[in-house]
C-alpha positions in Angstrom: -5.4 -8.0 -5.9 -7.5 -9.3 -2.7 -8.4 -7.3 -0.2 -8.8 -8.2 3.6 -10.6 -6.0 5.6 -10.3 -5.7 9.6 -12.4 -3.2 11.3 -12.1 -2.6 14.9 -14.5 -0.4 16.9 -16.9 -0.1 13.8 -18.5 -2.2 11.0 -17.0 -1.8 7.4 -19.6 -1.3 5.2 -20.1 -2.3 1.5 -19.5 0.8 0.2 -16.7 1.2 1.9 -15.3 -1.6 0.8 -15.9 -0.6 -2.9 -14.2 3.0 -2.3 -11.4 1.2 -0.9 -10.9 -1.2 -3.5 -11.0 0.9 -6.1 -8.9 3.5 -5.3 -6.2 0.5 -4.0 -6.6 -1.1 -7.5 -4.7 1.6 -8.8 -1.4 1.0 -7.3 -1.4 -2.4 -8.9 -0.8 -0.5 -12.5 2.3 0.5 -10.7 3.0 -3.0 -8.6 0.9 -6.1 -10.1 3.3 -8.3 -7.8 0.7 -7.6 -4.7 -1.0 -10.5 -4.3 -3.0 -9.0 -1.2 -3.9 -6.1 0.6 -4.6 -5.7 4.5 -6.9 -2.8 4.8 -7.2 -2.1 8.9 -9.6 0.4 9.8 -10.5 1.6 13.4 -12.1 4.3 14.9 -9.7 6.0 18.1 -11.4 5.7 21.8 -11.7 9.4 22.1 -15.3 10.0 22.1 -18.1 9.0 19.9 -16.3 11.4 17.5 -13.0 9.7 17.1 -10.6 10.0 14.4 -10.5 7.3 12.0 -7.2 5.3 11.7 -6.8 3.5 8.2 -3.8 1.1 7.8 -3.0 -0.6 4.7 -0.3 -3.2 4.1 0.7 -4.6 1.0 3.0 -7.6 0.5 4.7 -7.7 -3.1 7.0 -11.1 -3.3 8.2 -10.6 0.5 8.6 -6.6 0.6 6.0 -5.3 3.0 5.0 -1.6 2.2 3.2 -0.3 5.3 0.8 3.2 5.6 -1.4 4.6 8.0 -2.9 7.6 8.1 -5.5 9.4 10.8 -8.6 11.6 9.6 -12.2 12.4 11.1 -13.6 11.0 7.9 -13.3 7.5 6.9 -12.6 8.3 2.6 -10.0 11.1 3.6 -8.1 8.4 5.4 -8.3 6.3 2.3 -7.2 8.9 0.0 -3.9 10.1 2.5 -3.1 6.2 3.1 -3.2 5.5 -0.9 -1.4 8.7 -1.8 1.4 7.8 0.7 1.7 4.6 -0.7 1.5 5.3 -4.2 5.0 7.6 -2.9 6.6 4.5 -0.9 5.5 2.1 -4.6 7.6 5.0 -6.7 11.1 4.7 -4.1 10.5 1.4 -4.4 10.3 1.1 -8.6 13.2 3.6 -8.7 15.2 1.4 -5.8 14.6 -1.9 -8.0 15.8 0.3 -11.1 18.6 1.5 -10.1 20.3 -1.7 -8.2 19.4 -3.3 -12.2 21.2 -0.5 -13.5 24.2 -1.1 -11.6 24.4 -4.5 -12.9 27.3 -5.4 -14.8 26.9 -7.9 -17.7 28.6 -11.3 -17.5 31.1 -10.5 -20.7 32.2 -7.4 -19.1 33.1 -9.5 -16.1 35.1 -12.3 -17.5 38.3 -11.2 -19.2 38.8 -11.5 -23.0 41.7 -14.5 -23.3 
């Protein structure tokens, strides 16, 4: 999965950027249809000690799954943004298994002559 990083307010360090990637390298054992990650990160205007804002989007084969998440340190943003996407991947898996599920074969379909 490629990452794409976007930091506004603050420069996105290396080690960052290995924190991030590897804990976002986990969802793709759940999703390996993401092609790319959007990491945003951003620091709020209020005050020197501003909450960090981290926003992760993920594209899998034209569904967007979208999570932001707020903290005053810049790994526990990480962790609550990957955790709550890691919840939107499993709705989605279960979404996609159950619409298969309903599925009803093509012999069952077409009547017996």
């Amino acid at each position: 999965m490629e990452l794409i990083f976007r930091g506004k307010h603050l420069t996105i360090s290396d080690e960052f950027r290995d924190y991030a990637g590897e804990r976002l390298g986990r969802l793709t054992r759940y999703l390996p249809a993401v092609g790319h990650a959007i990491v945003d990160v951003r620091r709020e205007a209020k005050g020197s000690d501003g909450r960090f804002v981290v926003q992760v989007t993920l594209n899998a084969n034209g569904t967007f799954l979208r999570a932001e998440e707020r903290s005053f340190e810049l790994r526990a943003a990480v962790d609550a943004t990957v955790e709550a996407l890691s919840q939107q991947v499993k709705r989605f898996k279960e979404k996609k298994l159950y619409r298969s599920e309903r599925r009803v074969s093509k012999e069952e379909r077409l009547p017996v002559a």
